[in-house]
C-alpha positions as CSV (number, residue, x, y, z in Angstrom):
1,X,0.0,0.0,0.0
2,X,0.9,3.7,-0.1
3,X,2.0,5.7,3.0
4,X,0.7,8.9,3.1
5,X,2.7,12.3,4.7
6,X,0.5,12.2,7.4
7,X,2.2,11.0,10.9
8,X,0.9,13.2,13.3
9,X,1.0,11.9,17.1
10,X,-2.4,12.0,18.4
11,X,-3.1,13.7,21.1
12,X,-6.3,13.2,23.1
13,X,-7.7,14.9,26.8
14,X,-9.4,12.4,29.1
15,X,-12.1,12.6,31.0
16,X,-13.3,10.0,33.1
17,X,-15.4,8.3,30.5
18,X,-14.1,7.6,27.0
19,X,-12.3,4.6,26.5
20,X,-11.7,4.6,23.1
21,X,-9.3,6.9,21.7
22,X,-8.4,6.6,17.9
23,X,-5.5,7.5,15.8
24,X,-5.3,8.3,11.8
25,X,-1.1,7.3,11.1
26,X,-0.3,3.8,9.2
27,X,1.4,1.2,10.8
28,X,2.4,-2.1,9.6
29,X,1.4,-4.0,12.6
30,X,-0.2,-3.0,15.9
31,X,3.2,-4.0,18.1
32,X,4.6,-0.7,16.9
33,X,2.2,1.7,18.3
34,X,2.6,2.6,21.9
35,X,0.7,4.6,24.6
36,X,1.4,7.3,26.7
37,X,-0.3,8.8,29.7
38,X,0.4,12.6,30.9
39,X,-1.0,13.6,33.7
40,X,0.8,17.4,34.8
41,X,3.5,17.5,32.5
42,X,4.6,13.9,33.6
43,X,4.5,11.1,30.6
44,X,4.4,7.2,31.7
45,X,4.2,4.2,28.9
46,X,1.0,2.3,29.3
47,X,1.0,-0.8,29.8
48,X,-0.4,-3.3,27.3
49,X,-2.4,-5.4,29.5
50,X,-4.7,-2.0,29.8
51,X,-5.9,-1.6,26.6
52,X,-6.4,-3.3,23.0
53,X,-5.9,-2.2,19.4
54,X,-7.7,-2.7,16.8
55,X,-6.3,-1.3,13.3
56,X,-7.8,-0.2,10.2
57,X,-7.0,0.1,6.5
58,X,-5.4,3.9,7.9
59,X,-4.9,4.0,11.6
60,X,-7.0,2.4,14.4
61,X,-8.5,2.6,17.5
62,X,-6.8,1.9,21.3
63,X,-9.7,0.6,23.7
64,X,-8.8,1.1,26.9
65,X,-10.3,-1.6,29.7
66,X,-11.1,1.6,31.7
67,X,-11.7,4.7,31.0
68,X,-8.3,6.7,32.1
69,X,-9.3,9.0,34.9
70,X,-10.0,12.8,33.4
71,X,-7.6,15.7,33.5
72,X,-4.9,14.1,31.4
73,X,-3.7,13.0,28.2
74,X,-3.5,9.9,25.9
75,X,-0.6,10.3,23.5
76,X,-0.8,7.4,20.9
77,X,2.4,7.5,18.8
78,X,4.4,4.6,16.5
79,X,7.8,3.2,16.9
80,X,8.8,0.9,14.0
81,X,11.4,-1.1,14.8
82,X,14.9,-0.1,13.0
83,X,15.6,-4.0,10.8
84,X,15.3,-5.6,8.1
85,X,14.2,-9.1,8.2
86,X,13.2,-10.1,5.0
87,X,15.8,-12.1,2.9
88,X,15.9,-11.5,-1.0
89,X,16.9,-14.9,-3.4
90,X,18.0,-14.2,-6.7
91,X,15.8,-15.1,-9.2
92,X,12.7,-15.7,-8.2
93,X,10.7,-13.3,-9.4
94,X,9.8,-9.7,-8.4
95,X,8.4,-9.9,-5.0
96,X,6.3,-6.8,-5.3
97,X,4.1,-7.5,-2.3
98,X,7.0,-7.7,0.3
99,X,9.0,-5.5,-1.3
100,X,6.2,-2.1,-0.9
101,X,6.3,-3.6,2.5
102,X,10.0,-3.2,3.3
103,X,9.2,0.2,2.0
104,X,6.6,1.1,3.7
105,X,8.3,0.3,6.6
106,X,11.4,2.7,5.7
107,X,9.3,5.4,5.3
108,X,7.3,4.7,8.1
109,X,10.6,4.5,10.4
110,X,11.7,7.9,8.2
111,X,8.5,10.1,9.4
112,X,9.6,9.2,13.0
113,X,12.5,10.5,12.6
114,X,11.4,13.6,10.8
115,X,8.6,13.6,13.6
116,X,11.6,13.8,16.5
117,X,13.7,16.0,14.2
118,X,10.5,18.7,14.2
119,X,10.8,18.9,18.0
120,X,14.7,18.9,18.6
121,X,15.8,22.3,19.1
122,X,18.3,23.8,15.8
123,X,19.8,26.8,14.1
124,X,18.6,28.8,11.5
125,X,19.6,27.4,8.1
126,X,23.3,28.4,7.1
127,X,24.5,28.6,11.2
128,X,27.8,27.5,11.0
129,X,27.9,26.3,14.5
130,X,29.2,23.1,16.3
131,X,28.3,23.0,19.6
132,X,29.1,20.6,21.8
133,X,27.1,20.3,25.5
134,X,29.0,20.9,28.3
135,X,29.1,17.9,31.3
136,X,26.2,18.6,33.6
137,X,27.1,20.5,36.6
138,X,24.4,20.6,39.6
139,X,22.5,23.9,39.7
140,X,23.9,25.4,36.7
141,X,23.0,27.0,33.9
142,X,23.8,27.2,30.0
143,X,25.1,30.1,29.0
144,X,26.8,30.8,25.7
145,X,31.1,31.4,25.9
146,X,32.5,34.8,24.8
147,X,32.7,34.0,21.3
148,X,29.1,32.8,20.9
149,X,30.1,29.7,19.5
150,X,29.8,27.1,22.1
151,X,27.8,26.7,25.6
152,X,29.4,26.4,28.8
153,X,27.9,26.1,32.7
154,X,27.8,29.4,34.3
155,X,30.0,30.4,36.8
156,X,27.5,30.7,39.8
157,X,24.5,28.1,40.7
158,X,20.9,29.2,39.2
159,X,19.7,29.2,43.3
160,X,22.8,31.6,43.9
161,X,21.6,34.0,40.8
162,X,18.0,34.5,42.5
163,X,19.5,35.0,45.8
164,X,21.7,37.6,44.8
165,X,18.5,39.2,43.3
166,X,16.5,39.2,45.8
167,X,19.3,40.4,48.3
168,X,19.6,43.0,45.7
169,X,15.3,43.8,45.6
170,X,15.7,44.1,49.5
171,X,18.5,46.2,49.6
172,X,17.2,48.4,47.2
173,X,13.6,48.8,49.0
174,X,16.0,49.0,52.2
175,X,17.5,51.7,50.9
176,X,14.6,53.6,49.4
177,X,12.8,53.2,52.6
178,X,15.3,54.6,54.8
179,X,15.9,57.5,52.0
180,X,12.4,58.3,52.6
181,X,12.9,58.2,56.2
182,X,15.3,60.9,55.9
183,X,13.5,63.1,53.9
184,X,10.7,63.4,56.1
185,X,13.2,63.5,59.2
186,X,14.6,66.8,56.9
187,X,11.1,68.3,56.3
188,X,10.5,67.9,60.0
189,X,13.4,69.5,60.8
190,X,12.7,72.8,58.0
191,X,9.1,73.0,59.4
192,X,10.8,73.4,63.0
193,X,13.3,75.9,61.9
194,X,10.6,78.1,60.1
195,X,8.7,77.4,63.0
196,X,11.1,78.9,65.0
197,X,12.4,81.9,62.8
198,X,8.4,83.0,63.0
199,X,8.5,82.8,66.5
200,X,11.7,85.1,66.6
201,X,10.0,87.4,64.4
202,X,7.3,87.7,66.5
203,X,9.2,88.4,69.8
């Protein structure tokens, strides 16, 4: 058969009640899709014993024994396995059957590459840049060297960075409080002095 251009990982909300949760990508066999629950941001693999798949001609549907609880995700996607285990003889005529198959397959296996290849971060086209991640280093950040061409951890902890900020916030309100402190301490004063030069002219 023909594969269309048209992987695109499903992505479905739960809610308690559905069970069935269907997806529209080819796949040569039903082993190579595989489930995924989020719940807030945190992605497990199903296990297989929870649900069942049926496939059509173009995609299929994953029936779940219970409905997943609501407030999450179901994220159905394919993994082909990367082999070949189909052996050619010389011959013996044109296989044409197993060979769409094999090719199907490489183009199924290609899309899921293409599909993580979409979502890895990259440079603009005609970046001539080679960058190599730095060994991780507890509490750090990546920050780009002085010659922009490479990343590096920074010199001080990320939990040291918004310290220093908020020491800085408080110093600064610290100081603007005790600035305003002396300028009414100095209007005081000029009121008392006026005060006082009125009462001199008076006298």
């Amino acid at each position: 058969m023909t594969v269309a251009d048209n992987y695109d990982i499903e992505k479905q909300e739960t809610n308690g009640t559905t069970k069935i949760f269907s997806f529209n990508f080819y796949t040569a066999s039903k082993d190579f899709v595989k489930v995924i629950l989020e719940v807030d941001g945190e992605q497990s693999v199903v296990p297989t014993t929870d649900y069942t798949i049926k496939l059509n001609t173009v995609g299929g549907n994953v029936t779940f024994t219970r409905a997943p609880a609501s407030g999450g995700y179901i994220i159905i996607v394919r993994e082909t396995p990367h082999e070949q285990e189909t052996s050619f003889a010389t011959s013996s005529g044109f296989p044409a059957k197993t060979v769409e198959g094999r090719f199907d397959k490489l183009t199924a296996m290609i899309q899921e590459m293409q599909d993580t290849d979409n979502r890895t971060p990259s440079f603009p086209v005609g970046t001539d840049l080679n960058v190599t991640l730095p060994l991780p280093e507890a509490g750090k950040a990546l920050v780009w060297n002085e010659d922009e061409d490479n990343l590096e951890n920074s010199e001080t902890t990320f939990d040291e960075i918004v310290s220093d900020a908020i020491s800085a916030k408080n110093d600064a309100v610290a100081a603007k409080e005790a600035a305003e402190t002396a300028q009414g301490k100095a209007e005081d004063a000029q009121r008392d002095a006026e005060s006082a030069q009125a009462a001199a002219g008076e006298s």
